[in-house]
C-alpha positions, 0 to 999 in steps of 0.5 A: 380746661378749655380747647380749641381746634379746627380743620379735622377733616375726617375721612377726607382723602382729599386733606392728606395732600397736606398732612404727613399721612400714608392713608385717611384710616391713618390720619383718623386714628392718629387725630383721634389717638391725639385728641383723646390723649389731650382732653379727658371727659371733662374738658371742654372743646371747641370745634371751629368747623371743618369736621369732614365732608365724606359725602355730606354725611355726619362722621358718626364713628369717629365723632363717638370716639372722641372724648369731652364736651364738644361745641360745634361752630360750623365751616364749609365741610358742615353746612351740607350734611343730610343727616345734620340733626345728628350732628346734636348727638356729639355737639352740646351746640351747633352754631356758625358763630360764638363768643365766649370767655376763656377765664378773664379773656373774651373770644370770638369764634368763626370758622373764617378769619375775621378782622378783629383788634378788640380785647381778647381773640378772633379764633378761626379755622378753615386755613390749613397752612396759610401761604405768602396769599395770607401770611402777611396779612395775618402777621399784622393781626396778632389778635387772629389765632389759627385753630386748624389741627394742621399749625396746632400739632394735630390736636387741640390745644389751650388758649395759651398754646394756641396763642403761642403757635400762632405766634411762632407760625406768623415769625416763620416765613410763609409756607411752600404752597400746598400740593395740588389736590388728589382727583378723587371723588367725596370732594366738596361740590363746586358749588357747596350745599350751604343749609341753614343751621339744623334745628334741635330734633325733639326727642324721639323713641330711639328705634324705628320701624317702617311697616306697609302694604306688601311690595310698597317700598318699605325695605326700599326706604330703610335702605335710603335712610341708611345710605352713606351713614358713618355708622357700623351697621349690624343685625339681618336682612332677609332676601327671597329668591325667587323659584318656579315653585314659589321661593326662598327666604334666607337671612343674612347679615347686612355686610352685603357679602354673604351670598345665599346657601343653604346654610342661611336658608331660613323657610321656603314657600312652594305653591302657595305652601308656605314651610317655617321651622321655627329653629332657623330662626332661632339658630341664624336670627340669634346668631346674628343678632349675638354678632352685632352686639358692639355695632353703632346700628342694628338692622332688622329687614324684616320681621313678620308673621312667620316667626311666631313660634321662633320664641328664642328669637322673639326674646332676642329682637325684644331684649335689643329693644331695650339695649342702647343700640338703636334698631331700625327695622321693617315690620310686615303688615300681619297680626301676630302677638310678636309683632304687637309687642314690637309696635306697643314697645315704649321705645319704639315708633312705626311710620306707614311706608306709602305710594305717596310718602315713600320718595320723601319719607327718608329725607323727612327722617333724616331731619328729624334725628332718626 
């Protein structure tokens, strides 16, 4: 069976001045719940733009959830991603315009509304609730078909259901204007980022690693990389607190919200002494990896010479090298078996952070997939 939809607007506080939600966790689910509740994992689905702006970062977790074959045709809300290339990870194709044959009907798909009075259907999207600006224009071109989840029930629907919406929506009277938007921030900018389509990225190791001189950037890059991603991160960092003595190392999870203490206190290092007791790492570094296994993401900030003896922990980073979760991580500069098997792991590729590529690294990343 074939879909067709538009308009979904993910996390887009913004589209709940127009939709019968309290919240925008509220419209996800329910758009979510509707979606998987009417395609199964055979079907096919055309998206006719507008998944959700959220920044200007790939919706990642919803995307995940929704079930059937998924083609993309992009509106204003998809041009501007900074991590468009993964926008291939969910969409079989991504294009800004399609035609295609629904059984023995042909059908062309642009997120804007076209004039169209060949055979067949110019399917769109991009107006939620066409007012008295539209609605009689769009009343003269039966053959002008409205995806948007806003006049289709809030899922997708057939060629058929949604030949007959558009028909009921176009005998109705035109819709009361919309409320004003909410002034609030993840807007579409004023002048919105229209990016040429993203190529394909070729495939790639699924984990990644940054290595480099010591205090060159290289957590710094991670983080850049990872900012604003709509994926569930999990895994560890590590933070050195600095002391007149030298410093302490602790390992935390990636929330952000755990603060240091002795309970997450991982070596010390006092006047140049450096003191490792390899069961922290296998006690706190197992721990949380344990705790991230059903996260859209693993982190490892950072690994290095120190745990060469911490063979628990060494079995579990190498054993999530091999799962399905993508690693990012960081490896210190050193020699160390541990940290060799990392680098001649078969899934596994590690970029050189520098002074020169540092700014642009994460950027070029992004473009590539990662």
């Amino acid at each position: 069976m074939i879909y067709y939809t538009a308009d979904l607007h993910f996390h887009y506080l913004p589209a709940l001045a127009e939709r019968p939600f309290a919240t925008v966790e509220e419209m996800d689910r329910a758009l979510v719940q509707n979606w998987n509740e009417t395609v199964s994992s055979e079907d096919t689905v055309y998206l006719v733009g507008d998944i959700g702006y959220h920044g200007g970062h790939v919706p990642c977790r919803v995307l995940e959830q929704l079930q059937g074959k998924k083609h993309l045709v992009r509106g204003n809300h998809d041009t501007g991603y900074q991590d468009a290339p993964l926008l291939y990870h969910y969409f079989e194709t991504v294009t800004d315009f399609t035609e295609l044959d629904d059984g023995d009907t042909h059908l062309l798909l642009c997120h804007y509304p076209i004039l169209y009075n060949k055979g067949g259907y110019m399917i769109h999207g991009h107006l939620h609730r066409p007012d008295s600006r539209f609605h009689q224009i769009l009343q003269m071109l039966p053959r002008v078909l409205n995806a948007g989840v806003d006049v289709n029930g809030y899922r997708p629907v057939t060629l058929a259901q949604l030949v007959e919406n558009s028909r009921r929506l176009y005998s109705a009277p035109a819709a009361p204007s919309p409320r004003p938007r909410q002034n609030v921030s993840g807007l579409l900018p004023r002048r919105p980022d229209f990016r040429p389509l993203p190529e394909r990225p070729a495939p790639h190791p699924r984990n990644l690693f940054l290595t480099g001189s010591k205090g060159v950037g290289k957590s710094t890059v991670l983080h850049r990389l990872l900012d604003g991603r709509d994926v569930a991160p999990g895994g560890f960092l590590t933070l050195r607190l600095r002391t007149a003595a030298g410093g302490d190392i602790h390992m935390l999870p990636v929330d952000g919200k755990t603060l240091c203490g002795p309970e997450n206190l991982l070596f010390t290092k006092r006047n140049g002494v450096l003191t490792v007791d390899p069961a922290r790492f296998d006690h706190l570094g197992c721990a949380l990896l344990e705790a991230s296994a059903n996260c859209g993401l693993l982190v490892m900030d950072e690994l290095g010479p120190a745990e060469s003896e911490a063979k628990a922990f060494q079995q579990a980073v190498l054993a999530r090298l091999d799962g399905p979760t993508p690693v990012y991580g960081v490896l210190q500069q050193g020699e160390s078996p541990f940290l060799e098997k990392i680098k001649a792991h078969p899934d596994v590729r590690v970029f050189t952070v520098t002074a020169e590529n540092r700014d642009s690294l994460p950027r070029a990343l992004l473009e590539q997939g990662w």
